[in-house]
Structure formats: C-alpha cells, structure tokens
C-alpha positions as CSV (number, residue, x, y, z in Angstrom):
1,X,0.0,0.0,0.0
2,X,1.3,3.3,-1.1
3,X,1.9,5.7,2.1
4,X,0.3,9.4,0.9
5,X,1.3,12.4,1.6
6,X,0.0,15.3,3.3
7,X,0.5,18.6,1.6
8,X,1.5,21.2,4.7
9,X,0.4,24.6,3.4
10,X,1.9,27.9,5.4
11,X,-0.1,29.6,7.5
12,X,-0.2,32.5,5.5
13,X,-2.0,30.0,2.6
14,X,-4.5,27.9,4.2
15,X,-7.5,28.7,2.9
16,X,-6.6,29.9,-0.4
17,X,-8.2,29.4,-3.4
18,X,-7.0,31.2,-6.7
19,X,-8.9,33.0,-8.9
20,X,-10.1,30.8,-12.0
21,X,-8.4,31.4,-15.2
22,X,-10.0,33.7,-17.4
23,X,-12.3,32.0,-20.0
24,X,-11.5,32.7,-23.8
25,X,-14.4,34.5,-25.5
26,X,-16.1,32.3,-27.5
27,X,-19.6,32.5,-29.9
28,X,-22.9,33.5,-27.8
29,X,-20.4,35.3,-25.1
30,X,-20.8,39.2,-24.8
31,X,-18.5,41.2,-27.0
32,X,-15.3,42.0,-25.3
33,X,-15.1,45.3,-27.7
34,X,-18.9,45.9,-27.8
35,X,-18.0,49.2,-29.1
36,X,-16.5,47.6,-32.2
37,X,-13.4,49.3,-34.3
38,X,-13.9,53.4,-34.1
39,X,-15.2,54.9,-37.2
40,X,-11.8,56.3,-39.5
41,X,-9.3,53.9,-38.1
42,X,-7.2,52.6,-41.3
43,X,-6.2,48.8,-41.3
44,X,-2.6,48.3,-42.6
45,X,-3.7,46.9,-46.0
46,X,-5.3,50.4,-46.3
47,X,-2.0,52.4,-45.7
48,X,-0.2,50.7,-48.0
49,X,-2.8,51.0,-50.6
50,X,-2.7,54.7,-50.5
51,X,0.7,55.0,-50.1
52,X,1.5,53.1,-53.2
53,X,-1.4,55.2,-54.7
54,X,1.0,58.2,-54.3
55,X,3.7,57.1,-56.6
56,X,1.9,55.4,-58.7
57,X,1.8,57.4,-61.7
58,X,5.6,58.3,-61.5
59,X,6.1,54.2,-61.2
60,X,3.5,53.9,-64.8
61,X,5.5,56.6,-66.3
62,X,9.2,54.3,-65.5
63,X,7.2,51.3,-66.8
64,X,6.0,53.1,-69.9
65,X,9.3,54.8,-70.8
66,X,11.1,51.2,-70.0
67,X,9.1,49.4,-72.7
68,X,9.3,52.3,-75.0
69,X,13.3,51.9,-74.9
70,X,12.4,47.9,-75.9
71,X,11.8,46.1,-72.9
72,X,9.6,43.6,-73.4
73,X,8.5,42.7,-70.1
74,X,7.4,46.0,-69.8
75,X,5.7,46.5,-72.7
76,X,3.5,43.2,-71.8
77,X,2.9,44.3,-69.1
78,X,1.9,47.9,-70.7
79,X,-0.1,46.3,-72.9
80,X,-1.9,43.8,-70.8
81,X,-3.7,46.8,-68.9
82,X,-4.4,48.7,-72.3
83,X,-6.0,45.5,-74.1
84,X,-8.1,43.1,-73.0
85,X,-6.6,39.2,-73.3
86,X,-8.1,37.5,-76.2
87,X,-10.4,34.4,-75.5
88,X,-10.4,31.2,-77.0
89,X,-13.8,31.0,-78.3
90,X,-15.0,27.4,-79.5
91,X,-16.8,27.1,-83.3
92,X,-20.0,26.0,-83.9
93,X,-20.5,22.6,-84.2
94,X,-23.8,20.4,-85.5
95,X,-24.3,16.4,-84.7
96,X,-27.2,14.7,-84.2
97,X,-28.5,15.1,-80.4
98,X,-31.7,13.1,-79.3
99,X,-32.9,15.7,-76.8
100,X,-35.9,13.3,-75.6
101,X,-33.3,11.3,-74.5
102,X,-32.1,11.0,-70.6
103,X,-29.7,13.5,-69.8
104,X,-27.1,10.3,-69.2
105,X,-27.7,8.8,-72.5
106,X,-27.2,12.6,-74.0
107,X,-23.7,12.9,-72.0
108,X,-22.8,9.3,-74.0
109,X,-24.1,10.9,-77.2
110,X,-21.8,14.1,-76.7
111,X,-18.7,11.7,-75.7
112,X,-19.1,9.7,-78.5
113,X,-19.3,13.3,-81.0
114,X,-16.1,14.1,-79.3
115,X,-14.6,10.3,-80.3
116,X,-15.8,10.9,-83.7
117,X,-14.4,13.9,-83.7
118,X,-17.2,16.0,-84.9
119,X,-16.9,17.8,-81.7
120,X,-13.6,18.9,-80.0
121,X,-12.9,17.8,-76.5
122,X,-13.1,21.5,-74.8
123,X,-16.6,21.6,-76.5
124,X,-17.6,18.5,-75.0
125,X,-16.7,19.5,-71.7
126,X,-18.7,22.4,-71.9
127,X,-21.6,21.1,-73.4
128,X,-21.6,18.1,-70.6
129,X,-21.0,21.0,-68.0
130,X,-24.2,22.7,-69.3
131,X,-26.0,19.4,-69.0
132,X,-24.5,18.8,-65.6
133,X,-26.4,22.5,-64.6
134,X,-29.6,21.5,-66.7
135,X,-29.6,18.1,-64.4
136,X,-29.3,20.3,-61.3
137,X,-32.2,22.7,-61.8
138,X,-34.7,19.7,-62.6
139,X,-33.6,18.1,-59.2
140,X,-34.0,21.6,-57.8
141,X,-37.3,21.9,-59.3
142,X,-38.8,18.2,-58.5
143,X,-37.9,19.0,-54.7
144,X,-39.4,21.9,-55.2
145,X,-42.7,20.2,-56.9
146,X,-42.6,17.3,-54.0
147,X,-42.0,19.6,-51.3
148,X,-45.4,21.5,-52.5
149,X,-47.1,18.5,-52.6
150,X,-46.5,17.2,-49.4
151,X,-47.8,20.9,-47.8
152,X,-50.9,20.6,-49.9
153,X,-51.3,17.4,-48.4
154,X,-50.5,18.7,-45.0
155,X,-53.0,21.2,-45.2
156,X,-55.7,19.3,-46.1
157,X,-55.6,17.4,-42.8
C-alpha cells in the first residue's frame, strides 16, 4: 500500500483558493469590444494601398518609358492593362442530339461526337457542363414540386 502524503500549506496560505483562469471568449459570449473598431481607423492593407497610390503614376511613367526603350516585359505588361486578353472561343458545331433522350444517355451521345471527332474535347466539356447544370435545376425543381405536394397534403388534414 502506497503511504500518501499530506501537503502542509503555510499559514499564511491555508484557505486559499486562486482566482479561475479567465475564460476565452467564445460564440454567444458578450463582445469584449462591444464598441467595435472606431469609425476612421485605417487597417494596414489600407495604408499601404494609399501609399502606393502616391507614386503610382511616376512608377506607370518608368514602366512606360522602359518598354518604349524595348523592354519587353514592360511593354507586356503595358499592354496587358491597355488591351483586354483574347479568349479562346469554340466554333459551332452540328451532330445529331436526341434531346428526348435522358440527360445520361445525352452525355454518351456528346462523348461519342467528341470520339468521332465532330466535336472537339473542350466543347464536350462544356456542353456536358451545361447538361450537368440543366440536371441540377430539374432536381432543384422536383424538390421543389414534391415539397409543394406534401404541404398541400398537410394542409388538407
């Protein structure tokens, strides 16, 4: 058997019992800033910002001078700010779609136009992408029809 201990506190201590730690705040707890951050206070991100603001047309002008000397970085990057970057933009393309079909059996049909190669593969993505979305607004709307249903029914109880 194990012989305990007695813990012999001073005089000075007995009785003692320390303050419990303070509790973290945590959701449903009263603000500990209740008044919130004071109106006109800039975060850090916003200093910099406008600080940068300040010498940014003197930096445009170096960047512009730079590429009209031949640099071609610069002059990307000039021109990537004066013109819009060009799109690829997929052709039209015509093959034979049964559209009474399921929306599965229409996804095989649009794999097999890209097998065939009557349509490219980036337009068979996209056009199993859009019936991907069509598929999720007819869920959408049968909940929608079944959860009407079951209220009618409800309030005819």
């Amino acid at each position: 058997m194990a012989k305990q201990t007695e813990l012999i506190q001073p005089e000075w201590k007995k009785g003692f019992v320390p303050k419990p730690a303070p509790t973290k705040w945590e959701a449903g707890m009263a603000s500990p800033n209740p008044l919130g951050r004071p109106k006109g206070v800039l975060d850090k991100r916003t200093k910099v910002t406008r600080a940068l603001m300040d010498d940014a047309p003197a930096v445009a002008r170096v960047v512009i001078d730079a590429a009209m000397e031949g640099d071609m970085t610069a002059a990307g990057l000039v021109l990537s700010r004066c013109a819009p970057v060009i799109k690829s933009q997929a052709e039209r393309v015509q093959f034979e779609l049964n559209r009474d079909a399921p929306l599965a059996e229409q996804a095989r049909q649009i794999m097999q136009a890209v097998a065939n190669g009557e349509v490219d593969p980036d337009t068979g993505r996209i056009l199993i992408g859009c019936l991907s979305s069509v598929a999720g607004i007819e869920a959408v709307t049968e909940l929608e029809r079944r959860i009407l249903e079951l209220e009618s029914r409800e309030v005819k109880r």
